[in-house]
C-alpha positions in Angstrom: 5.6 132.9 50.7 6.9 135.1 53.3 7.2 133.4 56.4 7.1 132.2 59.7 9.8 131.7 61.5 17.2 131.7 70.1 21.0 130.9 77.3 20.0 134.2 79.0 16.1 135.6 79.7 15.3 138.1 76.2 13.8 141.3 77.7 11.1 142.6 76.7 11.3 145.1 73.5 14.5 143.4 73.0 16.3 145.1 75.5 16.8 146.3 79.4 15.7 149.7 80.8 17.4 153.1 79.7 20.8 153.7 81.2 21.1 150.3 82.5 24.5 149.4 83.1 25.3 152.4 80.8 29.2 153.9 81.0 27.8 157.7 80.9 28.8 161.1 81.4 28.0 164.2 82.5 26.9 165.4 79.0 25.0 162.2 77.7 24.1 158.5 78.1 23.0 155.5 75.9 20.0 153.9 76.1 19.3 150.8 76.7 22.5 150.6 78.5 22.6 146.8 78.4 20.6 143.8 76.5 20.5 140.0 75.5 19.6 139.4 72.5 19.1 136.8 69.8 20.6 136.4 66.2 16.7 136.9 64.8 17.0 139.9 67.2 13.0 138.4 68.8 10.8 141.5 69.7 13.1 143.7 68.3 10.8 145.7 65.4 11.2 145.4 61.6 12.0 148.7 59.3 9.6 147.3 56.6 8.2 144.2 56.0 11.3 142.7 54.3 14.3 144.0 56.3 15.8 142.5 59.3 14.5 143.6 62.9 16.8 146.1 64.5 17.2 147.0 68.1 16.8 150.5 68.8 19.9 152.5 70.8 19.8 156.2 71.6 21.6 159.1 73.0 20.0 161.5 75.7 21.9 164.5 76.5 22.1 165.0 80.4 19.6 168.4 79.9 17.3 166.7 77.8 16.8 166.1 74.2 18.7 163.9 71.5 22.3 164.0 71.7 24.3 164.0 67.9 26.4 160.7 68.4 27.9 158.6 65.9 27.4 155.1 66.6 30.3 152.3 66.7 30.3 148.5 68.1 33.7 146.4 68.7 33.7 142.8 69.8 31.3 139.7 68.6 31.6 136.5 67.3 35.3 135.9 65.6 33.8 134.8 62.4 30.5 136.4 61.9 31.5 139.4 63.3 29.4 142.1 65.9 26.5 142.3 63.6 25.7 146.4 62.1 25.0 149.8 63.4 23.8 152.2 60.8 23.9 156.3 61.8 20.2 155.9 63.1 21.6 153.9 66.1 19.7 151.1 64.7 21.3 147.4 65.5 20.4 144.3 63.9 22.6 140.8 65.0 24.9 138.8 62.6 23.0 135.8 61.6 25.2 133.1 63.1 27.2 132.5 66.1 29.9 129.9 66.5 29.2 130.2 70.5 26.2 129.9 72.8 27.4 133.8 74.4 29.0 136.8 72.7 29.7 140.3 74.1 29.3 143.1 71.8 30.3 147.1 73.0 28.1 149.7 71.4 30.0 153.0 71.5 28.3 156.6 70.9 30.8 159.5 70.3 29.6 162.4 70.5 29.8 164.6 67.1 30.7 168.0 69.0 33.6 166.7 71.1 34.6 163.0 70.3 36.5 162.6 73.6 33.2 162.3 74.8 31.8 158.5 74.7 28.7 156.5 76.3 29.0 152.6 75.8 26.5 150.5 75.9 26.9 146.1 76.6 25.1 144.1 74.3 25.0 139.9 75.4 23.9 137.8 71.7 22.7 134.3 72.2 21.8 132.0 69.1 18.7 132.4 67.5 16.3 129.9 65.8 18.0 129.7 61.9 14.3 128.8 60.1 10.9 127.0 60.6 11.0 123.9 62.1 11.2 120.9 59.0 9.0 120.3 58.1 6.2 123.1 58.6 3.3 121.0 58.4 2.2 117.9 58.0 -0.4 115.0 58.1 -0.4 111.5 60.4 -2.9 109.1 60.7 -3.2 106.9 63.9 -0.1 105.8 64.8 2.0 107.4 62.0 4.9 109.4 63.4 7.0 112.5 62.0 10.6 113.5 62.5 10.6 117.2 63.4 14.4 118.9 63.4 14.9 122.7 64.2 18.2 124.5 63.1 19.9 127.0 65.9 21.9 130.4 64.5 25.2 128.2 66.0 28.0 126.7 64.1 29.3 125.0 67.0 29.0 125.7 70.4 26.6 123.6 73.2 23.2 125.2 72.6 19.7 123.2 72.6 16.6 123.4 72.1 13.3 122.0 74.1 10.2 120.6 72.0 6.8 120.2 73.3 3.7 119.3 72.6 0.5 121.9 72.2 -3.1 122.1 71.3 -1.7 126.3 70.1 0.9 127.6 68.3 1.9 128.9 71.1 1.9 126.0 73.1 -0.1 127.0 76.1 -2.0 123.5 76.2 -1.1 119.8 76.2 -1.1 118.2 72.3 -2.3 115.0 71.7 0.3 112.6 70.8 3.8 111.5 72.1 7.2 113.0 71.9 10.6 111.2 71.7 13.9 112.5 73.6 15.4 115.3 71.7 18.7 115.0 70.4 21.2 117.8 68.5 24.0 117.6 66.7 26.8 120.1 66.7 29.5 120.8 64.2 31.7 123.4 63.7 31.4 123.4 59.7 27.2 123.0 60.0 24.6 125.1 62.0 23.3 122.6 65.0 20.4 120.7 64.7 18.3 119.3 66.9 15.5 116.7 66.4 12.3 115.1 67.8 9.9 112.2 66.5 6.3 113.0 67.3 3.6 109.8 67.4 0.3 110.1 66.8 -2.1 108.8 69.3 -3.5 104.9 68.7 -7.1 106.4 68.4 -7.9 109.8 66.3 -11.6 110.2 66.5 -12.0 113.7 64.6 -9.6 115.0 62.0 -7.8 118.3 64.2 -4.4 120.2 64.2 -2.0 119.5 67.2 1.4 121.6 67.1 5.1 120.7 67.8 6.1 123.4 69.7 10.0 124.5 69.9 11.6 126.5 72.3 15.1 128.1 73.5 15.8 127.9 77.4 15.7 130.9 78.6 14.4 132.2 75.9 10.5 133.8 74.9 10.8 132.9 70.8 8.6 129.7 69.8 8.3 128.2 66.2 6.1 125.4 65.8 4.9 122.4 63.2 1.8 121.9 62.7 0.3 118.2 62.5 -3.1 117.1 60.5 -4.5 114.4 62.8 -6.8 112.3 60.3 -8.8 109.1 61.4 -8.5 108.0 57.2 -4.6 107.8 57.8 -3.5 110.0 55.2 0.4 110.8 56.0 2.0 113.5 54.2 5.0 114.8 54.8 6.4 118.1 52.3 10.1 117.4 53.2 10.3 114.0 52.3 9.8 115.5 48.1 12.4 118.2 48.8 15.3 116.1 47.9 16.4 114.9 43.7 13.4 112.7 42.7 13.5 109.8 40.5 13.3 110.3 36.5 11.0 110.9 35.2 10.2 113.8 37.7 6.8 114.0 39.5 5.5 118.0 39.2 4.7 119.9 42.6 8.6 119.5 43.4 11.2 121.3 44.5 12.9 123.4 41.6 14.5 126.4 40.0 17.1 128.4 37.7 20.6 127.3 38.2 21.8 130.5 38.8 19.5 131.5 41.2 21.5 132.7 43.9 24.0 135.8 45.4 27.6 135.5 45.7 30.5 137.6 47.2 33.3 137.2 45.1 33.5 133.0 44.7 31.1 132.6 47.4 28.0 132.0 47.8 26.3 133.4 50.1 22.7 132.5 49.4 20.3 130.7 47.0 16.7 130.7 46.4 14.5 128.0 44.8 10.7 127.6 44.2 7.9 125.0 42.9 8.2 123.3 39.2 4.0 123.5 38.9 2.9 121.8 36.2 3.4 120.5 33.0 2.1 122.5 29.1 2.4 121.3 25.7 1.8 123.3 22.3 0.0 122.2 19.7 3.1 120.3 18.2 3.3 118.6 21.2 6.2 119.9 22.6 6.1 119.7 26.5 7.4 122.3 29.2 7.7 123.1 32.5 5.5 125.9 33.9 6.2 128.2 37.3 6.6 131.6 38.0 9.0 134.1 36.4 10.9 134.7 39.9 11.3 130.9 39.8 12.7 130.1 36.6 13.7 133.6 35.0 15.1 135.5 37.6 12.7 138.2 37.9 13.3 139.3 34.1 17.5 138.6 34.9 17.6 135.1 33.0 18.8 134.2 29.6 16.7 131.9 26.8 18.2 128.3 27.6 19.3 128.9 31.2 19.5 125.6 33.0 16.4 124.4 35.5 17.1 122.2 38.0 14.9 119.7 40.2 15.5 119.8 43.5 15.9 123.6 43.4 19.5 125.1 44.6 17.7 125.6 48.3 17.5 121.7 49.0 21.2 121.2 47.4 23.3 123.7 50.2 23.3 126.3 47.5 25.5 124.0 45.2 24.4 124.7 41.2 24.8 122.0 39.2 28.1 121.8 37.5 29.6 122.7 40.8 28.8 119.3 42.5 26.1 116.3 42.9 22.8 116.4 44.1 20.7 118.6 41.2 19.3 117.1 37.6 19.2 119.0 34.7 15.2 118.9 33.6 14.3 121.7 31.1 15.9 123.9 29.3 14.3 128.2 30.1 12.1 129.0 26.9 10.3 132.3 27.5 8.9 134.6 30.3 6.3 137.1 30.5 8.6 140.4 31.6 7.8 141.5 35.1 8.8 144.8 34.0 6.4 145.2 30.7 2.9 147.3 31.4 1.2 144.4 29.0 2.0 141.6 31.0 -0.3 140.8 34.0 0.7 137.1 35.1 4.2 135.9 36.8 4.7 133.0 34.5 7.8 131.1 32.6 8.0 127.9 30.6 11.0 126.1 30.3 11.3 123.0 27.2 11.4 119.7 29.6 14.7 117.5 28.4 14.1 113.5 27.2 12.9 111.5 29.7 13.5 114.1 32.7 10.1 114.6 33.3 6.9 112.6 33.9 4.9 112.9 30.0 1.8 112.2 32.0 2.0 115.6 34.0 1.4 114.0 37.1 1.5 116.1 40.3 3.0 115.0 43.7 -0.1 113.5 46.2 -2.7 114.7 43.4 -4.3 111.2 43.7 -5.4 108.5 46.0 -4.5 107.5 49.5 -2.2 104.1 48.8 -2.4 101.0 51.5 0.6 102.4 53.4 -1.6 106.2 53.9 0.4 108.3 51.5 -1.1 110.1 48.4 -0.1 109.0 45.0 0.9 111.1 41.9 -1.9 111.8 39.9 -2.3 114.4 36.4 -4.2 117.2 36.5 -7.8 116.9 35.3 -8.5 118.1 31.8 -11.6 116.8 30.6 -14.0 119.5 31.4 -11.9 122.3 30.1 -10.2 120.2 27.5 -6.6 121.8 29.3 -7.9 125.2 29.5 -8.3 125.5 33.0 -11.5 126.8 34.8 -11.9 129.9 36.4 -12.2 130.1 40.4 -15.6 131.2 42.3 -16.0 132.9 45.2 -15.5 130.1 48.6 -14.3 127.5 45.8 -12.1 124.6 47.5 -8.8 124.3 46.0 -5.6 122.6 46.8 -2.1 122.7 45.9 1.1 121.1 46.0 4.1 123.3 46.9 7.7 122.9 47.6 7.8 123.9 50.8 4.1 123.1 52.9 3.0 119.9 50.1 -0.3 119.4 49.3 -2.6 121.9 51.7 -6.2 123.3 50.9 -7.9 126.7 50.9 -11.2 128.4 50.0 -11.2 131.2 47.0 -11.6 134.1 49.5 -11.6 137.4 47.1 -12.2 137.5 43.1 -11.0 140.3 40.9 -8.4 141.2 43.2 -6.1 144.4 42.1 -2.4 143.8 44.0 0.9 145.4 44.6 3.6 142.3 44.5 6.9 143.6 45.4 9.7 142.0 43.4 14.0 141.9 44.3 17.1 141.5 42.4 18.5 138.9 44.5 17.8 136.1 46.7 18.3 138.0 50.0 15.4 140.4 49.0 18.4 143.7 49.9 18.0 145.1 45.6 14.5 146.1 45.3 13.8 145.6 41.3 10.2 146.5 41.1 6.5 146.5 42.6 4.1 145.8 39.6 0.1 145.8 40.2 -1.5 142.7 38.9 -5.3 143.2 38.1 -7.9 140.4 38.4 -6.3 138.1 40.2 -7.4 135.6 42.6 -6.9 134.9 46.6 -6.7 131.7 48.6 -6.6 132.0 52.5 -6.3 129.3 55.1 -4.5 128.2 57.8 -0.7 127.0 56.3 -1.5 126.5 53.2 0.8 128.3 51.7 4.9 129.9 52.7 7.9 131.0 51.4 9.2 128.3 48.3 5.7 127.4 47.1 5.5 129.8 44.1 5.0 128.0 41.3 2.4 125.9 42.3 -0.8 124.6 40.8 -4.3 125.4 42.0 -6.6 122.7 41.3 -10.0 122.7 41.9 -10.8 119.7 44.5 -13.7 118.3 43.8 -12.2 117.6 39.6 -8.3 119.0 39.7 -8.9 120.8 37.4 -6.6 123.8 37.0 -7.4 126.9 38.5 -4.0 129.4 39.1 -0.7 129.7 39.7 0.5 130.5 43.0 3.1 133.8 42.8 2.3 135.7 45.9 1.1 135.5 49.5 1.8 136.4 53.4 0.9 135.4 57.3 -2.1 137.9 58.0 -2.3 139.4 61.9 -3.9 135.9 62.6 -1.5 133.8 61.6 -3.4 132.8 58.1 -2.1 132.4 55.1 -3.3 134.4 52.0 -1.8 133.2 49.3 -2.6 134.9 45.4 -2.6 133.0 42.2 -2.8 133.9 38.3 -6.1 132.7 36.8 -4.7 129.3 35.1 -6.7 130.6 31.7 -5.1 133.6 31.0 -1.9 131.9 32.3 -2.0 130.3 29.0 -3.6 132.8 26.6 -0.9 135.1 28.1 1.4 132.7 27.4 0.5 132.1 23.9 1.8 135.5 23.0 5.2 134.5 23.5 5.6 131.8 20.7 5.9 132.0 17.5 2.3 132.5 15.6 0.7 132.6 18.9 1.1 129.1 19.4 -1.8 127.9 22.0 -1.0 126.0 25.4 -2.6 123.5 27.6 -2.7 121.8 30.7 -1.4 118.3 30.3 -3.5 115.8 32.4 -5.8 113.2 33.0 -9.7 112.7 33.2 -11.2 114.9 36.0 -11.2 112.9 39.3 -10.8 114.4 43.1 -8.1 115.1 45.2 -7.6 114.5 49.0 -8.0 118.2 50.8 -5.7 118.2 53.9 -7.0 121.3 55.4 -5.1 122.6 58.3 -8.8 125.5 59.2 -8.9 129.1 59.1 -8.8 131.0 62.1 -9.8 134.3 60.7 -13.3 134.3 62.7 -11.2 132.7 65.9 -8.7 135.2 66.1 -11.0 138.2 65.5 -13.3 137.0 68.1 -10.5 136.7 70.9 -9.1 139.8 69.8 -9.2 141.9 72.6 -11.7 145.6 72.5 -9.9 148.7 73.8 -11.9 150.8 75.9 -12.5 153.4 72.9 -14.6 150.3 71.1 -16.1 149.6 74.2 -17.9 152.8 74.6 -18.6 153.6 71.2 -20.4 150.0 71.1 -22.7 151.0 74.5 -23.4 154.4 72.8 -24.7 152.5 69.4 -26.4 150.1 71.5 -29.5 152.5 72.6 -29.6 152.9 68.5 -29.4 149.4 67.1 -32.4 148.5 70.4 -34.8 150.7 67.9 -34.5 148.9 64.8 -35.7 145.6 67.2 -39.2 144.5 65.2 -39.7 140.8 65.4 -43.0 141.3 63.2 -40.4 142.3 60.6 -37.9 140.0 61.3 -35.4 141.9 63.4 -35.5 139.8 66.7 -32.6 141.3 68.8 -29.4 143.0 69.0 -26.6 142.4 71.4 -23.0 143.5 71.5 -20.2 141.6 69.4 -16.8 141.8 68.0 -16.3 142.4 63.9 -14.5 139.4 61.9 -14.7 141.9 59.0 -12.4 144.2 61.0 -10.7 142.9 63.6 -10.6 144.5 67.0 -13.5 146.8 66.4 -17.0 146.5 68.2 -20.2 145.6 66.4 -23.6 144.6 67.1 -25.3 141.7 66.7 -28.5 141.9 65.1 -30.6 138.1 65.1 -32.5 138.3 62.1 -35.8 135.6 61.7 -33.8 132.9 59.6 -37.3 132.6 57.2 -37.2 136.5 56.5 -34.8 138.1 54.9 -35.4 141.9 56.3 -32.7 145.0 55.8 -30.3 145.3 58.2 -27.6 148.1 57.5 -23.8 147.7 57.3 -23.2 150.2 60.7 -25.3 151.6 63.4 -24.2 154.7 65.0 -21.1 154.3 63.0 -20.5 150.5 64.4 -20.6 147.6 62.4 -23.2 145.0 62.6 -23.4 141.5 62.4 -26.3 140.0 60.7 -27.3 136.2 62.3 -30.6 134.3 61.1 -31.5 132.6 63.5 -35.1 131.8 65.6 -37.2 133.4 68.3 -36.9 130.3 70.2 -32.4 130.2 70.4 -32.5 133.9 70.9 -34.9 133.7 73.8 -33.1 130.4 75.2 -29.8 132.2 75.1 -28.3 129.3 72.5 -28.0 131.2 69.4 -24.8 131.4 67.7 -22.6 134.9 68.2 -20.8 135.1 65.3 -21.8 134.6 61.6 -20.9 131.4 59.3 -21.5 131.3 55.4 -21.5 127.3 56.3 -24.2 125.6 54.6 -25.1 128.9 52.4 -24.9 128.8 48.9 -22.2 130.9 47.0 -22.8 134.1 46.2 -24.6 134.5 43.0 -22.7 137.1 40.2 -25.5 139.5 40.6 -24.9 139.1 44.4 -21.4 140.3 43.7 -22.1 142.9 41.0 -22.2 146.1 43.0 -19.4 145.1 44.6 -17.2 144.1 41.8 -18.3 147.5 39.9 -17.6 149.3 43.3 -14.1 147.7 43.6 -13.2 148.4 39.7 -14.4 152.6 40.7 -12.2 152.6 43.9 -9.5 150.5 43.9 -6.9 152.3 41.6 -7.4 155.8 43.6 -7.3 153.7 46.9 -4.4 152.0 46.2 -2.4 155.0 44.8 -3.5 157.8 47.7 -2.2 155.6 50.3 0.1 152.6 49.9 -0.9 151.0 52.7 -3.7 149.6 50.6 -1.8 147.3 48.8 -4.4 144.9 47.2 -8.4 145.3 46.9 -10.7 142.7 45.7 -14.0 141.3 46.2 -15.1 138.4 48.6 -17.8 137.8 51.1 -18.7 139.7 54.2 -17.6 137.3 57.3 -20.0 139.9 59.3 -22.9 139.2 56.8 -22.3 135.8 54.7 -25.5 137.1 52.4 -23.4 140.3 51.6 -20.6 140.5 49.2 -17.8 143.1 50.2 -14.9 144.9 49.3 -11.4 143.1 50.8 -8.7 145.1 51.4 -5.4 144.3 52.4 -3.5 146.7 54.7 0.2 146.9 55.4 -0.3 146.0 59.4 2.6 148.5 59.8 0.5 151.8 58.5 -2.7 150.9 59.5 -4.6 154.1 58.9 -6.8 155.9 61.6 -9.8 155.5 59.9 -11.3 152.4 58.0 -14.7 152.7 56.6 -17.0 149.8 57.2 -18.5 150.4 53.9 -17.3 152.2 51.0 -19.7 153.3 47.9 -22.4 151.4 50.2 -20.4 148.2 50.0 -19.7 146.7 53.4 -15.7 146.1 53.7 -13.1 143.6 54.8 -9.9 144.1 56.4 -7.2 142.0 56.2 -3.6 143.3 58.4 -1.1 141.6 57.3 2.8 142.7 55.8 2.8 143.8 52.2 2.9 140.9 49.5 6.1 139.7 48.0 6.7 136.0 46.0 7.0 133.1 47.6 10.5 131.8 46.2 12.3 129.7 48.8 15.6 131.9 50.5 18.6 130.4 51.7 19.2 132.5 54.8 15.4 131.3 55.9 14.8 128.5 54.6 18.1 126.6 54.4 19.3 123.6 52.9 19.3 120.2 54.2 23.1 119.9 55.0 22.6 123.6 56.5 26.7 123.9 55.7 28.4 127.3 55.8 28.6 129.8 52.6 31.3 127.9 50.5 33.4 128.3 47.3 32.1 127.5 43.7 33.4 127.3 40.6 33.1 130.4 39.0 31.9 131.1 35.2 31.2 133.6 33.1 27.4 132.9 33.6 27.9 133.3 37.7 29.7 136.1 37.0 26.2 138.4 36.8 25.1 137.6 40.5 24.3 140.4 42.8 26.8 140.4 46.0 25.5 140.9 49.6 27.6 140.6 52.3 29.0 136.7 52.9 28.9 134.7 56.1 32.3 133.3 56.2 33.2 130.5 58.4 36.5 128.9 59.2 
């Protein structure tokens, strides 16, 4: 699920100040005419939301304007090479370096008279290679986690410093102790360098404390995040990356065997995702479900393809055949084409071999916490839905166990949600394929739940596991929350069905209904909206609403105050606070003036003693009722097509709850954060609205040159058949 992700000072916008250092002359210069960077190219800006950032050069002509140049670069690292310039003066880093320094010479010539050159000195230092492993986790009093980070460096004598914060972004002390750090450096392997966090003796409240990894020199930061619990539940997703016993517990690591891109007899990268759950038909044959672009390729597999457990991602790329470490578990049996109008799920089923698989269906930490704090294995639960899966409700609690972040929980934050998915043919996401819309769908947001590896996956509802979707989709909004969108589990099997022969019926295999452990890492969509900073435009439009909003003050009819306040439903945008009398329900409308309001019941008493709350909570409110929803559902169904279609920066519309007015259903709409449009409506059709910026959706496969393997090796040599013959071939990273 796209994804989060290295000695001399980075500069700011990824570069120094124009001409700096520059070799000019009298007819033009290059700009900037010196910089440090990093192999992830840090604060350097990203074309779209799946290309590489770039650094930005350009050519001034001494009397002003844009000089025609064409753009060169010599030098770099002796195996990965200087990185890429295209025509646009656009520079993006190779991905590796086998030093901690390399010089690289940007040259422009210019078009009109190519004895004329400007040159520009570029310094690239190693960047972070991935996430920190693993991305998450939980720890109980005195449990303790190994964290390792992976530097862009085959070689060399780079480092990296880990620390410990109450932030991601590690402004504040974490709770908890930190070992020394130690790396290892290889010139065959990418360096690693690891830490062991312990949790404190004592954990009074259950909170999140971060691992916090930094380059000297350098402003990039990744982090872990760590569940402190007082019950002791550890859980720790890398531990079920690697081959599992047989039979195989579901919620693992898994995937086609020729998922991956090669260069000639190279490969050069590898994807992987999450093997979900386990089906059976009514002649009680068993198989494997996940996604599509997990076990079929994105519509490029062939019927009896080979799926693996752990996926080619947690195997350095190696398919099986080709070396140890993968097990054969099910053979592919059908897909739903990504590519057909009639099909709206990303699904695949794949026959599970003799004894590969566990018959019981039994998910990864589905079950209880054992003596020792982890979670057991536990089925599904089937018995209220006799393995039909239930259908989600708005605010629902649901958790899932994926490849990449384990078990995590979420809330059921929009319902009937239309969405563009973006789909590639290769691992390295360079070929697009497709972008299909996907109508009633559902969305999950919270913080980690959710990244890059966990398609695949099993919703369950919490309180009775019973199955609710199949993860496919998702993304980091502005806030650093994930959104993560599933295929209702029901018509994942009814769509399904239409596959086999006679429309042979499908259901969940599992186990009586029981609960399942939620490790819930928050939501910070409320606490990053209201530290999000107003501009001095929302400023003054708030005062001007203000003299407005004073006259709909009438405690008699239950309005008791306004006051000034910040929008969750749209972050960065003023609103008012109107306190409404908590035992009244009076009208309050969706703007003032054109600004927003926020609706807060609350009493005479806390807004005359200063104590009541400033922002809104649906805590302790009851879901919203259907006919709650029903304008908005009917608004969304009118709108949402034309939306999405006039401007493609609305790239999924649903229907969830107002975080500005918890009473109020709304409409949620997704925005690419890269095309943000001038003008949002706060309501549309009279339905209040709710933002969410974040990059556009794409599945959450697991890719190699993010998420790499354990060994983290170099690109190597395979055996080549006549089946690895049809991979796509992007460039390779070859190393000595």
């Amino acid at each position: 699920m796209s994804v989060m992700l290295s000695g001399a000072a980075l500069l700011a916008g990824c570069g120094a100040g124009p001409g700096t250092g520059a070799s000019a002359n009298a007819s033009f210069s290059v700009s900037p005419g010196s910089a440090v960077i990093d192999t992830s190219c840090t604060g350097c800006n990203a074309l779209n939301a799946h290309a590489s950032p770039v650094h930005q050069f350009s050519a001034t002509l001494a009397a002003g304007g844009a000089a025609p140049v064409s753009w060169t670069i010599s030098g770099g690292d002796p195996s990965s090479g200087p990185g890429k310039i295209n025509d646009l003066g656009q520079y993006t880093p190779p991905s590796f370096l086998t030093a901690d320094q390399v010089e690289v010479q940007v040259t422009a010539t210019l078009k009109s008279n190519p004895t004329l050159r400007a040159t520009s000195s570029l310094t690239l230092t190693p960047g972070f290679l991935q996430p920190l492993t693993p991305e998450n986790a939980a720890v109980g009093p005195n449990g303790s986690v190994t964290v390792t980070g992976y530097l862009a460096e085959s070689g060399g004598s780079g480092e990296m410093h880990f620390a410990l914060s109450n932030t991601p972004t590690g402004d504040t002390v974490g709770e908890g102790t930190l070992s020394a750090a130690t790396c290892q450096r290889n010139r065959h392997a990418f360096t690693a360098c690891t830490v062991t966090y312990t949790a404190p003796a004592v954990v009074s409240s259950t909170g999140v404390t971060y691992v916090v990894a930094t380059l000297p020199g350098s402003s990039s930061k990744i982090e872990t995040a760590l569940l402190l619990n007082a019950p002791g539940v550890a859980s720790n997703p890398a531990s079920h990356q690697d081959a599992l016993s047989a039979p195989m517990l579901l919620g693992s690591s898994g995937g086609n065997n020729n998922d991956f891109d090669e260069k000639g007899n190279t490969i050069v990268d590898c994807c992987s995702g999450t093997l979900g759950a386990l089906l059976q038909d009514a002649g009680g044959r068993q198989y494997l479900l996940s996604n599509n672009h997990v076990l079929a390729r994105s519509d490029r597999a062939s019927v009896g393809d080979t799926i693996v457990q752990p996926g080619l991602i947690d195997n350095n790329c190696t398919p099986n055949g080709d070396g140890a470490g993968t097990v054969p578990v099910a053979a592919l049996t059908a897909w739903l084409p990504l590519r057909s109008a009639q099909t709206n799920v990303d699904a695949a089923i794949a026959e599970v071999a003799s004894h590969t698989v566990d018959p019981s269906g039994s998910i990864l930490e589905l079950g209880l916490r054992q003596p020792d704090g982890s979670l057991a294995a536990a089925p599904p639960g089937i018995s209220s839905t006799n393995g039909k899966g239930e259908n989600a409700t708005l605010q629902l609690r649901v958790a899932k166990r994926g490849r990449t972040t384990g078990l995590t929980c979420g809330r059921v934050t929009a319902l009937d949600l239309d969405v563009a998915v973006d789909y590639y043919r290769d691992c390295a996401e360079s070929r697009p394929y497709l972008t299909k819309t996907f109508t009633d769908q559902i969305a999950v947001s919270g913080d980690r739940f959710g990244d890059a590896g966990d398609s695949g996956a099993l919703l369950v509802d919490t309180a009775n596991a019973e199955p609710v979707g199949l993860f496919f989709a998702g993304g980091i909004d502005a806030a650093g929350v994930s959104h993560g969108i599933a295929n209702p589990a029901p018509d994942v099997l009814n769509a399904l069905s239409t596959l086999m022969p006679g429309d042979a019926s499908f259901t969940f295999v599992g186990a009586t209904d029981h609960e399942v452990s939620c490790l819930s890492y928050g939501d910070s969509t409320t606490s990053a909206a209201q530290a999000h900073p107003l501009s001095d435009a929302e400023s003054a439009r708030q005062q001007a609403a203000l003299a407005a909003g004073r006259a709909l003050v009438n405690p008699s009819a239950g309005v008791l105050s306004i006051a000034p306040g910040k929008s969750s439903d749209q972050p960065g945008t003023a609103a008012l606070i109107v306190y409404v009398d908590e035992n009244l329900a009076p009208f309050v409308p969706a703007a003032v003036a054109g600004v927003r309001t926020i609706v807060i019941p609350t009493t005479a008493r806390s807004v005359a003693f200063g104590s009541a709350p400033s922002t809104a909570t649906a805590a302790g409110l009851p879901p919203l009722t259907a006919s709650a929803l029903a304008p908005a559902v009917a608004a969304k169904r009118q709108i949402a097509h034309k939306l999405m279609q006039q401007n493609p920066a609305f790239f999924a519309v649903g229907v969830g709850q107002s975080l500005d007015s918890p009473r109020e259903s709304a409409l949620v709409i997704y925005v690419d954060r890269e095309h943000i449009p001038a003008r949002l409506p706060a309501t549309i059709n009279g339905i209040r609205t709710r933002y969410v910026f974040m990059d556009r959706l794409h599945v959450t496969r697991s890719y190699a040159a993010n998420f790499p393997t354990p060994r983290h090796c170099t690109p190597h040599t395979i055996n080549s058949t006549a089946e690895d013959d049809r991979m796509f071939t992007p460039p390779a990273l070859d190393l000595p």
